[in-house]
N, C-alpha and C positions, 0 to 999 in steps of 0.2 A: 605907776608901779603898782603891783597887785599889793592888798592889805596883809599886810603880817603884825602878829603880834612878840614882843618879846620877854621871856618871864625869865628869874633866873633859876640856873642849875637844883634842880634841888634833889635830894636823894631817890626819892620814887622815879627819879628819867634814868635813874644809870642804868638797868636794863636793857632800856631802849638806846644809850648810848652805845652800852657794848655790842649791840644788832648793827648799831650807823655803823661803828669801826671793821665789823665783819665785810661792811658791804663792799665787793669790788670797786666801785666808782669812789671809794673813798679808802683805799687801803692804798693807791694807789698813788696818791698823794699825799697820807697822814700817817706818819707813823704812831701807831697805838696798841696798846696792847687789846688781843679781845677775850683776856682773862676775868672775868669779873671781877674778881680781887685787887687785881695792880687796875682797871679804873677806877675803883671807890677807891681806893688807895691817892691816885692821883688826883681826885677830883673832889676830896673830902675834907679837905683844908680851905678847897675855893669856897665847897658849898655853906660853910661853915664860918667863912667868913674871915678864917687865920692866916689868908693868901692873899697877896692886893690884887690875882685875876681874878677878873668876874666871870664866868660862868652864865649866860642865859642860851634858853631853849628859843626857837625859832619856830612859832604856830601860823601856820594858817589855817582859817576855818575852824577856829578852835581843837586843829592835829596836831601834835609835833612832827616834825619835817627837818628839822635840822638844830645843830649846835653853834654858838657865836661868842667870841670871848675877848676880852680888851685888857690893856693891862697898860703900865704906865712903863715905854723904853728904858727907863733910869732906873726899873725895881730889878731890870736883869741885864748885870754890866755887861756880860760876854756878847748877849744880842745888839744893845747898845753899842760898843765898839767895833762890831760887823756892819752896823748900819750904818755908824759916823763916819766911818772911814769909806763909802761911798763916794760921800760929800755934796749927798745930795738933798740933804735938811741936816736942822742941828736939833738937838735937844732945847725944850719939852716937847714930846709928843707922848702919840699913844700910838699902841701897835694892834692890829686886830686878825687872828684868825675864824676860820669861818667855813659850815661843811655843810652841805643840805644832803642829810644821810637816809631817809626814804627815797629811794631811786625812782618811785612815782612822782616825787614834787622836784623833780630836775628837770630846766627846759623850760623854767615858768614865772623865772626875773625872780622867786623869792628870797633867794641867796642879794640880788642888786638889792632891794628893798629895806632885807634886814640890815645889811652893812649903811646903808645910808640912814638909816635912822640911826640905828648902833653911832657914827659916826658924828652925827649930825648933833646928838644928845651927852656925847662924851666932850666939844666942842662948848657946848650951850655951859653942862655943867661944870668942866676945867677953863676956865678963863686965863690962866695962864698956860695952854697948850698952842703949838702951835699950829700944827698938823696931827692926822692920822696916817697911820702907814699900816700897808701890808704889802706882803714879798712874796708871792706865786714863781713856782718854777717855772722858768721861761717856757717850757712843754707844757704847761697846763694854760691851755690857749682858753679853756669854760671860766677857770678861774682870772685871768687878768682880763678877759672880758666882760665876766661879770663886775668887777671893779671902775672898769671905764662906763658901764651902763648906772652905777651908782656913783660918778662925778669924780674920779678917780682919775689922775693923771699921770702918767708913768714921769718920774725924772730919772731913773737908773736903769740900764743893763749890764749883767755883767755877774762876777760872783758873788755872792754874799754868804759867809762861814761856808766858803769850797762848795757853795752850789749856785748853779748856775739861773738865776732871775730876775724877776724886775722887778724894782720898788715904785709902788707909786703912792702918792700922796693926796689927801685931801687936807687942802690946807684952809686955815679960817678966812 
């Protein structure tokens, strides 16, 4: 997998965040605002540390390239209940979204890369998790492929909160 680094969110990236959110290839999949407002707004309790998501930038080559963020299934009951009633893991986990918002560094395994470290390091330091999970729309074929290329195993299809995808799992 190509080298990526991952730093976390910190106030000087929201600009560049609100350019990721702008970009077709990722409007497309993420809903976001790309008022600059409402994302320092949403993104300024992570960065700050008064939100259990974490928030880190996705570098390669010392660029940002993209956004990745983890958070603990149990801090948000609604997603939690969408995900258990699958029945396809139970609690503890952790859950991770994940966007490679420079449309130049797409195509290049960095999204694989970062999620499996992301992964691998949220594993290492929760010792009592048991899995990671992420939910791609079953149409986002880039995304649940890039999952499977960073060790990712689908256990669900099907709805999750009235949309239609798959969850997969990387388990310890």
């Amino acid at each position: 997998m190509p080298a990526v680094t991952l730093r976390p969110l910190a106030e000087s990236d929201l600009n560049t965040v609100v350019s990721w959110f702008a970009e077709p290839h990722v409007t497309r999949w993420w809903e976001a605002s790309t008022e600059p407002a409402a994302v320092r707004r949403r993104y300024a309790d992570r960065i700050a540390g008064r939100e259990p998501t974490e928030a880190f930038v996705i570098e390669a080559a010392g660029r940002p390239v993209g956004l990745i963020q983890r958070y603990l299934i149990s801090d948000h009951p609604d997603w939690a209940d969408a995900l258990l009633a699958t029945g396809a893991f139970s609690i503890p986990a952790a859950g991770i979204d994940y966007l490679i918002g420079d449309p130049t560094a797409t195509g290049q395994g960095l999204a694989s890369a970062a999620i499996r470290r992301l992964a691998l390091r949220t594993l290492d330091r929760d010792a009592h998790l048991e899995a990671v999970v992420a939910a791609p729309f079953t149409d986002n074929i880039a995304s649940w492929r890039t999952l499977e290329r960073a060790g990712f195993t689908r256990t669900f299809t099907g709805p999750i909160a009235g949309v239609d995808s798959h969850l997969y799992l990387l388990r310890r």
